[in-house]
Each structure stands twice: as C-alpha cells, then as structure tokens.
Biopython code that builds the backbone (N, CA, C, O; Angstrom):
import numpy as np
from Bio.PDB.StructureBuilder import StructureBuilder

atoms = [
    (1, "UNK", "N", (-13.756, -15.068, 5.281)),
    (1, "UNK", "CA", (-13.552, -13.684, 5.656)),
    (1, "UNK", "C", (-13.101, -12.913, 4.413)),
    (1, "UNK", "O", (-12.265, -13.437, 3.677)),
    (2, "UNK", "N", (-13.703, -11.448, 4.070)),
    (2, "UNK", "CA", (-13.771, -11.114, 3.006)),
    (2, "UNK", "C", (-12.493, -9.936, 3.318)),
    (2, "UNK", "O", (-12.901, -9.297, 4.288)),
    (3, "UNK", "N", (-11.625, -9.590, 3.052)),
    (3, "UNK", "CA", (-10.681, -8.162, 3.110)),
    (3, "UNK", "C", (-11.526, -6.876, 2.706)),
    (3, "UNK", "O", (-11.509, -5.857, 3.396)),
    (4, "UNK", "N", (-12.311, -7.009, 1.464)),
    (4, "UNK", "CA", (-12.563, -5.556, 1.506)),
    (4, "UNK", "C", (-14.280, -5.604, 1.481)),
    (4, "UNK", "O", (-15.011, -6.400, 0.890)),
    (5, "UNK", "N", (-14.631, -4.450, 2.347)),
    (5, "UNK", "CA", (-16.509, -4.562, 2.329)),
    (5, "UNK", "C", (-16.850, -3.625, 1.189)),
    (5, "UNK", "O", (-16.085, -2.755, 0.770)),
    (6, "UNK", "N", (-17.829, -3.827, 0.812)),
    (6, "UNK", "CA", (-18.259, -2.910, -0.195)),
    (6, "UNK", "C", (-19.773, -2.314, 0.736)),
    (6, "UNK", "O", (-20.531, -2.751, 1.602)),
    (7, "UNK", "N", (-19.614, -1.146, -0.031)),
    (7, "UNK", "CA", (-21.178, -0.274, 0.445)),
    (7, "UNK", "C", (-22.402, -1.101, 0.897)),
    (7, "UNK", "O", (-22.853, -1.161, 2.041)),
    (8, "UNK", "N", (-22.967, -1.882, -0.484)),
    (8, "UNK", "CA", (-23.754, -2.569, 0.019)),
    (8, "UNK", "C", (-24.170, -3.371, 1.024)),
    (8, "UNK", "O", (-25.277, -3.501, 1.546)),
    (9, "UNK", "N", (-22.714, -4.097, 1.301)),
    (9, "UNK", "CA", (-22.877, -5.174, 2.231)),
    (9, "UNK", "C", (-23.129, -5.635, 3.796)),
    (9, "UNK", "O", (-22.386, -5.285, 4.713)),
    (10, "UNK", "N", (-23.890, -6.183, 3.902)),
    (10, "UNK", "CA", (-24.293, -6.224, 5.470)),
    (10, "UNK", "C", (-23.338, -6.974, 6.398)),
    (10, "UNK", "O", (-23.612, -6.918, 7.597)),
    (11, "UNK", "N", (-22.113, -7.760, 5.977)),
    (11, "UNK", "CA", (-21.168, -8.005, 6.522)),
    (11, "UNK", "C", (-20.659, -7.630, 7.531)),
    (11, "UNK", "O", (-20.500, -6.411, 7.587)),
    (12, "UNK", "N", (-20.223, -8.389, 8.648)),
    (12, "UNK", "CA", (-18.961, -7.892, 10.242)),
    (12, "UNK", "C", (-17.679, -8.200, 9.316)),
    (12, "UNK", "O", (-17.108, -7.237, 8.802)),
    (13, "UNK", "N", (-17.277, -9.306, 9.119)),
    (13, "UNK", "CA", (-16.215, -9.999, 8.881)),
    (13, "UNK", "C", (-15.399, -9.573, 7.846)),
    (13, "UNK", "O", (-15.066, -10.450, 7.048)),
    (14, "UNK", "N", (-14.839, -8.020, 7.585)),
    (14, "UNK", "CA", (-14.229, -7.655, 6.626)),
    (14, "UNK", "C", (-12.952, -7.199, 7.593)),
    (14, "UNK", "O", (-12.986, -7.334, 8.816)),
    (15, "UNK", "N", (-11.894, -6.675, 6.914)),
    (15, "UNK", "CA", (-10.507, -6.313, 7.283)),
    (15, "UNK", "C", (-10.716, -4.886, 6.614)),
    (15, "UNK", "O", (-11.195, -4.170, 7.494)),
    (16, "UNK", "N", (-10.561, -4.152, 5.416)),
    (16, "UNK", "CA", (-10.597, -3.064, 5.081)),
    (16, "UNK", "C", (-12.474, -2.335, 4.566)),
    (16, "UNK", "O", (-13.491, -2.910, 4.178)),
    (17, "UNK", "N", (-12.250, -1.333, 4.749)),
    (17, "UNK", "CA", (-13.697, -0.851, 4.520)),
    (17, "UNK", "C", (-13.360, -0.220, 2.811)),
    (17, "UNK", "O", (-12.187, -0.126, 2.451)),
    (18, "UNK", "N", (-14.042, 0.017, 2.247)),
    (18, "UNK", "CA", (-14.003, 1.008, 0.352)),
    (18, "UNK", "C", (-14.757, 1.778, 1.106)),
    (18, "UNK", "O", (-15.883, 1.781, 1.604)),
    (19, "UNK", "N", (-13.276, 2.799, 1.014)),
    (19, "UNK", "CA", (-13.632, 4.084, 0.974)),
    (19, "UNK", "C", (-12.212, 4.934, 0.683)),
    (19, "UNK", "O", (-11.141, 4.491, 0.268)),
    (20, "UNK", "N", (-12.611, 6.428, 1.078)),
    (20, "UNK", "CA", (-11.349, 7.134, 0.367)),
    (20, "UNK", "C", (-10.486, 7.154, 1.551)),
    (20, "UNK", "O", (-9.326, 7.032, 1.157)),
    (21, "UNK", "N", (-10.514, 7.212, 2.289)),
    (21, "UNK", "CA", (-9.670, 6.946, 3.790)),
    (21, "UNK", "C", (-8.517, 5.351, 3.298)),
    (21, "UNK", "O", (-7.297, 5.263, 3.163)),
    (22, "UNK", "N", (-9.587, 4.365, 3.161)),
    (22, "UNK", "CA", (-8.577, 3.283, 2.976)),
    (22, "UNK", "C", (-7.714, 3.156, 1.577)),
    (22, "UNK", "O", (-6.683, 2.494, 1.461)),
    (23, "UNK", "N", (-8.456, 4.060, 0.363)),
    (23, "UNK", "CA", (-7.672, 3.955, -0.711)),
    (23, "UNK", "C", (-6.805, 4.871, -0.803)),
    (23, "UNK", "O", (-5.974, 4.818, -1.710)),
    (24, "UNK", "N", (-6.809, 5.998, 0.193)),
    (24, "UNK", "CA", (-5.826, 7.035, -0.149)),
    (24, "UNK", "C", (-4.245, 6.372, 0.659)),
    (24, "UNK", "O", (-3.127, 6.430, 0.148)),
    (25, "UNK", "N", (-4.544, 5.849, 1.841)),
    (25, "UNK", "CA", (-3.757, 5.391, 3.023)),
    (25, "UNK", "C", (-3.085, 4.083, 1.981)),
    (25, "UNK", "O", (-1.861, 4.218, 1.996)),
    (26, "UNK", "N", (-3.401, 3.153, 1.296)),
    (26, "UNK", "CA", (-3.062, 2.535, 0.433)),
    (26, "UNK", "C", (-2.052, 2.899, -0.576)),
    (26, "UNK", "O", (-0.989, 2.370, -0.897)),
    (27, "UNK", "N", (-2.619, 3.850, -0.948)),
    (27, "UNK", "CA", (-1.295, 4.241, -2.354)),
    (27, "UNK", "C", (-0.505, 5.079, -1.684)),
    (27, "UNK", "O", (0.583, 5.070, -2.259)),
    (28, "UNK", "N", (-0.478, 6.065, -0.429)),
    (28, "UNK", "CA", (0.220, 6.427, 0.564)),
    (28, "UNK", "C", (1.284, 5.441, 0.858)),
    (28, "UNK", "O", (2.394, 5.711, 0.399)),
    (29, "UNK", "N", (1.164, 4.429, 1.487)),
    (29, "UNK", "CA", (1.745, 3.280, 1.814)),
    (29, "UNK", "C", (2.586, 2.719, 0.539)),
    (29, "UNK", "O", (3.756, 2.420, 0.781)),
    (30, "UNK", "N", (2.201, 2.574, -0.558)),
    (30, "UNK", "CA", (2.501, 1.609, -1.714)),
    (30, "UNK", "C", (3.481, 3.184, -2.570)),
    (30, "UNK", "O", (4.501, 2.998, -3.234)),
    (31, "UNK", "N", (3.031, 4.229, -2.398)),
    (31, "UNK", "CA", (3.784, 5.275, -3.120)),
    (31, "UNK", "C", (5.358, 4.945, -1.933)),
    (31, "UNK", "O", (6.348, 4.554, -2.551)),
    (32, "UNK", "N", (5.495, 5.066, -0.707)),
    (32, "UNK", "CA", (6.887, 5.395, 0.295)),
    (32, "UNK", "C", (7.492, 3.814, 0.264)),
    (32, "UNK", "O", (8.651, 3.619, 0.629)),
    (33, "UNK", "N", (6.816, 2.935, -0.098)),
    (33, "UNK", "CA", (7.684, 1.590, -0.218)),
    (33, "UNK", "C", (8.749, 1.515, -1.686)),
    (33, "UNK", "O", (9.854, 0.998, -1.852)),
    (34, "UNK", "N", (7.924, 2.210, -2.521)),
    (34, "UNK", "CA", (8.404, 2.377, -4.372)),
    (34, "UNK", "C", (9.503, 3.334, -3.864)),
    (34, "UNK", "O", (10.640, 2.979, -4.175)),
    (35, "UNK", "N", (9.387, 4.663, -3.029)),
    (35, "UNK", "CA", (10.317, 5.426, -2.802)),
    (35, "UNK", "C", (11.172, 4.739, -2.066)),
    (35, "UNK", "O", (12.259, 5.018, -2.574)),
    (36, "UNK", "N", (11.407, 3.842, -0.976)),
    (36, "UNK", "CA", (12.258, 3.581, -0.921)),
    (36, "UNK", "C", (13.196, 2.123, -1.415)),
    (36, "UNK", "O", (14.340, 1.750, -1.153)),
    (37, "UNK", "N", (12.133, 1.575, -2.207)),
    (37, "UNK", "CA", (13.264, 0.731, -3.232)),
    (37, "UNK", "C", (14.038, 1.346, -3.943)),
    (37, "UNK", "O", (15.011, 0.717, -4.360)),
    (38, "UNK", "N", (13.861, 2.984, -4.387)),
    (38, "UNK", "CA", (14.675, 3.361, -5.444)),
    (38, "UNK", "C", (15.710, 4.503, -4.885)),
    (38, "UNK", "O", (16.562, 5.191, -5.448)),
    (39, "UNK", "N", (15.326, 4.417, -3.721)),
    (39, "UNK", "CA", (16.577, 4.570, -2.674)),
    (39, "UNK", "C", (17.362, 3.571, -2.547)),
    (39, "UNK", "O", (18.536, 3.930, -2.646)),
    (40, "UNK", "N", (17.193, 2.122, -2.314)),
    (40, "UNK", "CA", (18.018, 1.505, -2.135)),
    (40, "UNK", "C", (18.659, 1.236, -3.353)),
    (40, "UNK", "O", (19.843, 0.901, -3.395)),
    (41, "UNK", "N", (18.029, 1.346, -4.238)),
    (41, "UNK", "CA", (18.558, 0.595, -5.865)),
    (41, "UNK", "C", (20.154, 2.357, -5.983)),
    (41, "UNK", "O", (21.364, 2.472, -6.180)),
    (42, "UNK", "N", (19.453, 2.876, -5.817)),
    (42, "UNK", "CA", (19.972, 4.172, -6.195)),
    (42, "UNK", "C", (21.475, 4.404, -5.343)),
    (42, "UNK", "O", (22.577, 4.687, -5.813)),
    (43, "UNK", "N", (21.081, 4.177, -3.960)),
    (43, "UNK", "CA", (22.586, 3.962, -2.882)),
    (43, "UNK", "C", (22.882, 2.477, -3.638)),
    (43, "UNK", "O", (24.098, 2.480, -3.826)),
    (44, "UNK", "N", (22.561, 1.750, -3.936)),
    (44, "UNK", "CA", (23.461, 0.277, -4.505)),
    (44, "UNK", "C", (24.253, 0.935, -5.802)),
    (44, "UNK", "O", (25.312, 0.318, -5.925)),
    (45, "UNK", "N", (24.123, 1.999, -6.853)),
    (45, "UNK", "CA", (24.500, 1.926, -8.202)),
    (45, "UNK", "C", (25.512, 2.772, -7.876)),
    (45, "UNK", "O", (26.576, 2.622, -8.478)),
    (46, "UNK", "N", (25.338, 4.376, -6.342)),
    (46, "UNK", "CA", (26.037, 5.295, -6.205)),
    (46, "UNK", "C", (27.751, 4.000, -5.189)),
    (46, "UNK", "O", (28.955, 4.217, -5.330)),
    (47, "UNK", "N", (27.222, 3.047, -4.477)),
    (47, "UNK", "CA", (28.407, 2.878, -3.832)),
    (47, "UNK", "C", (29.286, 1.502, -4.657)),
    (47, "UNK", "O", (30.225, 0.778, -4.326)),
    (48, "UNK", "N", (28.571, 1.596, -5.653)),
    (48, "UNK", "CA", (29.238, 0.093, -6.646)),
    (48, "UNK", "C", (28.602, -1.031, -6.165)),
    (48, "UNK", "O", (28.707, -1.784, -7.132)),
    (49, "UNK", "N", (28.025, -1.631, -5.331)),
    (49, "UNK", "CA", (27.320, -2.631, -5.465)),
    (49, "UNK", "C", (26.744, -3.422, -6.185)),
    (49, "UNK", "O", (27.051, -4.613, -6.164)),
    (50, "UNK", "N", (25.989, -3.044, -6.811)),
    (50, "UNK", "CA", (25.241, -3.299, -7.678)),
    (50, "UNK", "C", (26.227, -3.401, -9.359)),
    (50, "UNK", "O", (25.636, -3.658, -10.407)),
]
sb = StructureBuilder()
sb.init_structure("model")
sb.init_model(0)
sb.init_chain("A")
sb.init_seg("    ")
for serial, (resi, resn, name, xyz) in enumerate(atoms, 1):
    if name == "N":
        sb.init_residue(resn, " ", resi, " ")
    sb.init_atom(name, np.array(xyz, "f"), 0.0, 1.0, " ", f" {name:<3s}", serial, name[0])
structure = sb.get_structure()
C-alpha cells in the first residue's frame, strides 16, 4: 500500500492523494504542531522549568 498517489497512477490503494488540498492541509497541520512546541518550550523558560 502506497501513502501518496501520484497523477499518473491507476492505483485504489493509496492513503493521501498529490494535490494542493493535501499539501496545503499538511504544512497547515505541521505549521500549528511547531506553534505549539514553542509554546510549550516558551511557558517551560517563562515558569523556570526548563
């Protein structure tokens, strides 16, 4: 089973499609996870934790 289909391919058996829908939703996703590690890093340095 392949994760990502490409244009060409005549494939069922994929999980994500290439396109701008799945790459935008991607760095969407991967941009609010980065935001909130540096929330947490950031509340760890403001309450002494860290």
């Amino acid at each position: 089973m392949k994760f990502i289909k490409e244009e060409d391919e005549k494939r069922e058996d994929y999980i994500f499609q290439k396109n701008n829908i799945t790459i935008n939703t991607t760095r969407f996703i991967a941009g609010v996870l980065i935001a909130l590690i540096v929330a947490v890093v950031a509340t760890g340095f403001y309450l002494n934790i860290f």
